[in-house]
C-alpha positions as CSV (number, residue, x, y, z in Angstrom):
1,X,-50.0,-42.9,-2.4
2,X,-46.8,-43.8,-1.2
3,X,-45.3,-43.1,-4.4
4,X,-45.9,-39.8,-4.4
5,X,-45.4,-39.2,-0.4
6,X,-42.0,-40.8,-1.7
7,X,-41.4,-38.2,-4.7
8,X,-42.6,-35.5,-3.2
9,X,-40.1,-36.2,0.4
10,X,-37.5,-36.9,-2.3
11,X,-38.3,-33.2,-4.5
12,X,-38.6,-31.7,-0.9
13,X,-35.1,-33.1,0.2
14,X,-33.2,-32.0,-3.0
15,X,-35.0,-28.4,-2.6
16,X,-33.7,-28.4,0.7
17,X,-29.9,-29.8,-0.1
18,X,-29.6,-27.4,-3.1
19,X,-30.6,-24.4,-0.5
20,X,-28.0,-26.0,1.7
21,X,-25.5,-25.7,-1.3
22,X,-26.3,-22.3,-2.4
23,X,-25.9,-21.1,1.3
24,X,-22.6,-22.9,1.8
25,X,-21.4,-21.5,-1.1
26,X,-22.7,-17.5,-0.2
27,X,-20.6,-18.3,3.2
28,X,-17.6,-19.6,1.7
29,X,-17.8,-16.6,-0.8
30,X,-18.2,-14.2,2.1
31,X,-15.3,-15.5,4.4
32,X,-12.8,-15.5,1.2
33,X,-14.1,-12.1,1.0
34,X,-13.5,-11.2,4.6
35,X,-9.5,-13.1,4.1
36,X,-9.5,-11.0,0.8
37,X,-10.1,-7.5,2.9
38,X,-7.8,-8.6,5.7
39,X,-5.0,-9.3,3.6
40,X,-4.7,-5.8,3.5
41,X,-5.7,-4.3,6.5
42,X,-2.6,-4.6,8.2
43,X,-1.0,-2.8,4.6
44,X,-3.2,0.3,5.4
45,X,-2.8,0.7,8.8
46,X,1.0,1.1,7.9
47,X,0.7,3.4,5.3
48,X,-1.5,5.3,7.3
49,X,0.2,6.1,10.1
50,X,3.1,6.4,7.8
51,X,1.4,8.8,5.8
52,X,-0.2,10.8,9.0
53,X,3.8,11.0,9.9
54,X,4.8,12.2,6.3
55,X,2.0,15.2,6.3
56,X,2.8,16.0,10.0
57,X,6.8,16.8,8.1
58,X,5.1,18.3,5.1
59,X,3.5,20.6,7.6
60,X,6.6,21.4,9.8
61,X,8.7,22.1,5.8
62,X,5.7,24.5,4.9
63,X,6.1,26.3,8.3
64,X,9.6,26.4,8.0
65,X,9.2,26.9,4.0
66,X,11.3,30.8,4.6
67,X,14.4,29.6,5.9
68,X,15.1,28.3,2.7
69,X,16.8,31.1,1.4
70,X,18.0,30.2,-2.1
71,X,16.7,29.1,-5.2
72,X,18.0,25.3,-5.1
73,X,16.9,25.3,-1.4
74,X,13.4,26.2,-2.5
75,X,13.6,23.5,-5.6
76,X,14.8,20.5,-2.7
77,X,11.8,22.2,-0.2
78,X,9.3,21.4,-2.8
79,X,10.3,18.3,-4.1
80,X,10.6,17.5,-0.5
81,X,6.9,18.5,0.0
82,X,5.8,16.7,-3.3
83,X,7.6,13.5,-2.1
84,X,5.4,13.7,1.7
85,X,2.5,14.6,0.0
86,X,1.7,13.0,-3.2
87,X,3.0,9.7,-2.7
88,X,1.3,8.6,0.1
89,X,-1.9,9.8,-0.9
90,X,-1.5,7.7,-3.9
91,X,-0.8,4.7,-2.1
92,X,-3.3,4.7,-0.2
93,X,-5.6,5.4,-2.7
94,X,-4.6,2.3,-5.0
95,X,-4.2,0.2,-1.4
96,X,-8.4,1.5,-0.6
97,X,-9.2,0.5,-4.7
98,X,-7.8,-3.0,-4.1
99,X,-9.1,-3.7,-0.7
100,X,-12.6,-2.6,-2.4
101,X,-12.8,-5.3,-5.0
102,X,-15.7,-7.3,-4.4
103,X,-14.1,-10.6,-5.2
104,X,-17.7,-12.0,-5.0
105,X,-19.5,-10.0,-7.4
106,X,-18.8,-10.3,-11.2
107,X,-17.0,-13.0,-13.2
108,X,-13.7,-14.8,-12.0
109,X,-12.1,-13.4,-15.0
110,X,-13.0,-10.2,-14.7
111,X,-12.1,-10.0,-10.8
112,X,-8.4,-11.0,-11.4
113,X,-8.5,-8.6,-14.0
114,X,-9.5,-5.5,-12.0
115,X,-7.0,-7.3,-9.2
116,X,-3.8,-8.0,-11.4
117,X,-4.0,-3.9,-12.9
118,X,-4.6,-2.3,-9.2
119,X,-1.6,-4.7,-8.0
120,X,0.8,-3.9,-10.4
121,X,-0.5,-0.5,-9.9
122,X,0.5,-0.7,-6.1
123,X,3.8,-2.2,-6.7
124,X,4.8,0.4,-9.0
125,X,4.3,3.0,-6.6
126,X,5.9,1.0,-4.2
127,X,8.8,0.9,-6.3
128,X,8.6,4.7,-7.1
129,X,8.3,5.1,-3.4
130,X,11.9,3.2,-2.8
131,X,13.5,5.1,-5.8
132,X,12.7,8.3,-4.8
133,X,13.3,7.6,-1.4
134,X,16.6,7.0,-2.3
135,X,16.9,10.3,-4.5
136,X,15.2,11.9,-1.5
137,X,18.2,11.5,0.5
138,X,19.5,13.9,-1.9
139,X,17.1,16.7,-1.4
140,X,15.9,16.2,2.0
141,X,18.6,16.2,4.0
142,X,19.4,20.0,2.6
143,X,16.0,20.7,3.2
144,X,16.1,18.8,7.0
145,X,19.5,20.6,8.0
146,X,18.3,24.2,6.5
147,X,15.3,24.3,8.6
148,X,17.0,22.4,12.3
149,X,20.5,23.5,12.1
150,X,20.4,26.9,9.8
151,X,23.6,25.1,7.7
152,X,22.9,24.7,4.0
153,X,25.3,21.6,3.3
154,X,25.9,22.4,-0.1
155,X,27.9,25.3,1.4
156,X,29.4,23.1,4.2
157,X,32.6,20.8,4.1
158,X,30.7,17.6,5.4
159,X,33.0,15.7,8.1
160,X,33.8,12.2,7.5
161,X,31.2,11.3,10.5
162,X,28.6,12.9,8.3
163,X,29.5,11.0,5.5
164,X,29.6,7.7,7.7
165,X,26.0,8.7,9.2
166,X,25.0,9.3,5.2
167,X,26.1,5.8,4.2
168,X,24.7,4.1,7.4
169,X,21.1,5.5,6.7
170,X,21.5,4.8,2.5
171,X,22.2,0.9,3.6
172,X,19.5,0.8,6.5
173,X,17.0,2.5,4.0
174,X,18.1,-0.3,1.3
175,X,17.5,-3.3,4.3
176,X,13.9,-1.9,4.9
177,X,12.8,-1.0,1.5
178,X,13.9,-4.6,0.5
179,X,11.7,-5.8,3.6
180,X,8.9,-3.6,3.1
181,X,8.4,-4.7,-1.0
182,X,8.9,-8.5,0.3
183,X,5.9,-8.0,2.1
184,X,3.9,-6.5,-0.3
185,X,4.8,-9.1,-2.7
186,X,3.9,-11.5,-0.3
187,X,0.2,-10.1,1.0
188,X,-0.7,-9.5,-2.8
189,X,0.2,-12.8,-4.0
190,X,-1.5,-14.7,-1.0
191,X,-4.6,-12.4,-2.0
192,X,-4.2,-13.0,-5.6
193,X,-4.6,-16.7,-4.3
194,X,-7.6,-16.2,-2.3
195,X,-9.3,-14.8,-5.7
196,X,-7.9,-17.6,-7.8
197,X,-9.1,-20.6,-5.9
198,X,-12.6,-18.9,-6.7
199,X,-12.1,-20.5,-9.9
């Protein structure tokens, strides 16, 4: 009898450290998960009040859209509306995709598959995002003076304070942008991490 007290206390003890195990592991899988998600909480908070500001402007352009009275006016107003409009919405689409990924469901392989595409995916646009902002200066400052001042500045002899100002905002744009993609790099590859050391 003791014998088989003995096995069966030992069969119940592994049942019950193998139940242990499985539960250890769901709760290490589920706080990775919940590190996972945060990493990019903060990301979309940004981009969406940056996003809320850039379709507040969209609106204020398309309410002003009649002062600008000629044709290349018209062409900056709505590559200025595309530029407020379109990226954002695709960032933070791709930044809602990759916060979604269930690191926890499907294969390893398969998770840093999906991951590595919707990263690269995000980084692109956030390179898109710097060039164009770039560009942008280009056809949003007509579109910005139009609509405030009434001056169309491809008419206008620009003072060399204007051209100072221009300069000062291109290498303050460059400083951030450089900043901002740091930090993307950084929260992606510290998630990237999280989903590798599921491994």
């Amino acid at each position: 009898m003791e014998i088989e007290e003995l096995q069966s206390a030992w069969v119940q003890m592994s049942q019950e450290l193998d139940h242990q195990k499985k539960l250890t592991h769901e709760i290490i899988l589920d706080m990775t998960k919940q590190k996972y998600q945060n990493k990019f909480k903060i990301l979309t908070k940004y981009e969406t009040v940056g996003a809320f500001v850039c379709f507040i402007v969209a609106f204020f352009v398309l309410l002003n859209f009649g002062k600008l009275d000629t044709w290349y006016l018209k062409i900056c107003g709505i590559l200025t509306l595309s530029f407020l409009i379109v990226l954002p919405v695709l960032v933070l689409s791709t930044l809602k995709k990759i916060k979604n990924i269930d690191i926890t469901k499907g294969s390893y392989k398969e998770n840093l598959k999906v991951y590595l595409r919707t990263k690269n995916r995000l980084l692109k646009l956030q390179q898109l995002g710097m060039a164009i902002g770039f560009a942008g200066l280009l056809f949003i400052v007509p579109v910005t003076s139009k609509i405030i001042s009434n001056k169309n500045v491809f008419l206008t002899n620009l003072k060399v304070e204007q051209y100072v100002i221009f300069a000062i905002t291109f290498v303050a744009l460059a400083f951030f942008c450089k900043w901002a993609y740091k930090g993307y790099l950084k929260i992606t590859q510290s998630a990237q991490d999280l989903i590798k050391d599921l491994e």
